[in-house]
Structure formats: C-alpha cells, structure tokens
C-alpha positions in Angstrom: 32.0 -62.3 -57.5 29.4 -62.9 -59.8 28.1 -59.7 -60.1 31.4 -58.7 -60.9 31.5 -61.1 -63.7 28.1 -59.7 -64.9 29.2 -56.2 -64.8 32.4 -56.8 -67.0 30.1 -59.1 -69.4 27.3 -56.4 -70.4 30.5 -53.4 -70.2 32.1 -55.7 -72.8 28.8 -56.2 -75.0 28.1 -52.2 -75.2 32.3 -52.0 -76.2 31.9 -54.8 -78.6 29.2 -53.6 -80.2 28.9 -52.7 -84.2 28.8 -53.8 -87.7 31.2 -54.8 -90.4 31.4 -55.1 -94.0 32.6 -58.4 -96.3 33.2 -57.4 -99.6 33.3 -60.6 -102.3 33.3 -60.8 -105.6 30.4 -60.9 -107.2 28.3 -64.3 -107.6 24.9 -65.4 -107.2 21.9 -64.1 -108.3 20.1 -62.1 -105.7 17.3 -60.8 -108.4 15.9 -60.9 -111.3 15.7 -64.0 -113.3 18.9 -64.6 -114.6 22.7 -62.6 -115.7 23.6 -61.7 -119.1 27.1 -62.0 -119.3 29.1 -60.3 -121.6 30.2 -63.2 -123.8 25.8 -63.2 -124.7 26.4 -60.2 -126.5 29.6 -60.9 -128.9 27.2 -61.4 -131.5 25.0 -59.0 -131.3 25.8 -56.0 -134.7 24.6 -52.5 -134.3 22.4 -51.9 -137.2 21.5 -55.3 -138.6 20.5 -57.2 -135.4 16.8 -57.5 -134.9 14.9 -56.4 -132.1 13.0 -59.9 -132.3 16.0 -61.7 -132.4 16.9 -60.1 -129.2 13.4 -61.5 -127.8 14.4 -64.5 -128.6 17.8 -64.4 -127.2 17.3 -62.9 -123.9 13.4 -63.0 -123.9 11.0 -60.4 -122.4 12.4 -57.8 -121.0 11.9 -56.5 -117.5 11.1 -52.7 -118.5 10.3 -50.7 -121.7 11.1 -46.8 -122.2 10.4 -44.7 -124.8 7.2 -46.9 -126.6 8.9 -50.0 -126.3 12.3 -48.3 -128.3 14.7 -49.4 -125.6 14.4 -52.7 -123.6 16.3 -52.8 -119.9 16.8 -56.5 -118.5 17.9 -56.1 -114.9 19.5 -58.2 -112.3 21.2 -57.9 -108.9 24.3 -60.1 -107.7 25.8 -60.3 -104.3 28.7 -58.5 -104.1 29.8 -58.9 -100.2 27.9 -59.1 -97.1 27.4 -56.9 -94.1 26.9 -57.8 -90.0 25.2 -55.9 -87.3 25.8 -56.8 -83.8 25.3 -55.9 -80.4 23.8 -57.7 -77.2 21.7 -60.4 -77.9 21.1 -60.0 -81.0 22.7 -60.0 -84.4 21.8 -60.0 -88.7 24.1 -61.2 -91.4 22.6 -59.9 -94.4 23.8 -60.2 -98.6 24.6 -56.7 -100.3 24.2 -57.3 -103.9 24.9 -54.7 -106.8 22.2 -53.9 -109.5 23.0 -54.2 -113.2 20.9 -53.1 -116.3 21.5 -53.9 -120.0 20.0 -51.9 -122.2 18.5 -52.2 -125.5 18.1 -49.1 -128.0 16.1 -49.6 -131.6 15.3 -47.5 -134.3 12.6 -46.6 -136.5 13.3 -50.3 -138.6 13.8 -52.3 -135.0 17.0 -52.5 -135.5 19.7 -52.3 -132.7 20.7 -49.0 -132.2 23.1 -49.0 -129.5 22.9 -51.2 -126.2 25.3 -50.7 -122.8 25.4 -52.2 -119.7 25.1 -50.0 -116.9 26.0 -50.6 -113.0 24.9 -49.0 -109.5 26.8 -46.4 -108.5 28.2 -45.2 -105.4 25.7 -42.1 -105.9 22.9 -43.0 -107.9 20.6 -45.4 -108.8 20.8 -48.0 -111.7 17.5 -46.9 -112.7 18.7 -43.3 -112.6 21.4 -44.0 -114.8 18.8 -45.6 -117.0 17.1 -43.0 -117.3 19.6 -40.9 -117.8 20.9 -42.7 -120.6 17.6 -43.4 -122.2 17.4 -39.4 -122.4 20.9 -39.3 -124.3 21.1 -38.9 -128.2 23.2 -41.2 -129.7 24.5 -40.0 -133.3 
C-alpha cells in the first residue's frame, strides 16, 4: 500500500511539474540607484536647459556616448515575477524591466533632445540606446 502511495506521489511530481509567470505592475527598484519619473522632467526646455543643471538635478550619470554629448541614467524595476518548479525543488525569482533616459547636448551644452527609452520584447535597452544615440535629430 505504501508503495502504491509512493508511486502515485513521484507520477504526480513529474505531472505537476513547470513554471509560471506573475506579471505586476511595475514597482521597486531592482537596479540602479534610483527612478526618474516623468514628473522630474516637466521642467526641463530644449535649448536653454544646461547640461550642468542636469548634473545637478539628476547627478552623474551612469554612461556617456559620444564624448560625453549624451548622458544615459539607467534603472530596472520589477515588473512581475516568475516560478520554476519540479520535485524537490523550486525558485521564485523578480523579472524587472530596464529603462534608460537619455540626455542629448550640443556644441553650447545645451539640451538637445532627451527620451526615455524601455526594453523591448526584442532588443536590448542598451541597443535601443545605441541606436538612438546614432540618430540625427534636426
């Protein structure tokens, strides 16, 4: 009998076995050192705001591109969570989603264009950074 009930255990765990995915909205920081919200950047004027005075509001960047013309502050939130299960053993784990706000100055230092960009399904923040580091803005 209790082989029986040992049998039906472990053909249950291999059933029962798999993962599953908890999508949330986003919240807390999962990197970087802290979220820019959009409100931050109301007051911020193409053309007369200062690339210092964006040092000052935001502070250091976390990269630089083209000699220090475009700043990128980057941070990652949670945005759902993800379980993997089978046997013994199982991990819960947080998925966050990366964003990047970027900074573009010209020849005076003063703001040229900025943009937040977000992961996508198929690329990279960082590729999309690049990407629109490369663009020409008129």
């Amino acid at each position: 009998m209790r082989l029986r009930y040992l049998l039906i255990y472990w053909a249950l765990a291999l059933v029962l076995q798999g993962c599953i995915y908890i999508p949330m909205p986003q919240h807390s920081l999962l990197a970087g050192r802290g979220m820019i919200e959009p409100e931050d950047t109301h007051d911020l004027q193409v053309g007369s705001t200062t690339r210092e005075a964006i040092l000052l509001q935001f502070g250091e960047p976390d990269a630089t591109l083209n000699q220090q013309k475009i700043f990128v502050y980057r941070w990652t939130r949670v945005q759902g969570y993800f379980a993997i299960g089978g046997g013994y053993s199982a991990y819960v784990g947080p998925i966050g989603k990366t964003t990047l706000l970027m900074f573009e100055f010209d020849a005076q230092n003063l703001l040229k264009r900025f943009e937040y960009i977000q992961e996508g399904i198929f690329s990279t923040a960082m590729e999309s950074a690049m990407k629109w580091a490369s663009e020409e803005n008129p």
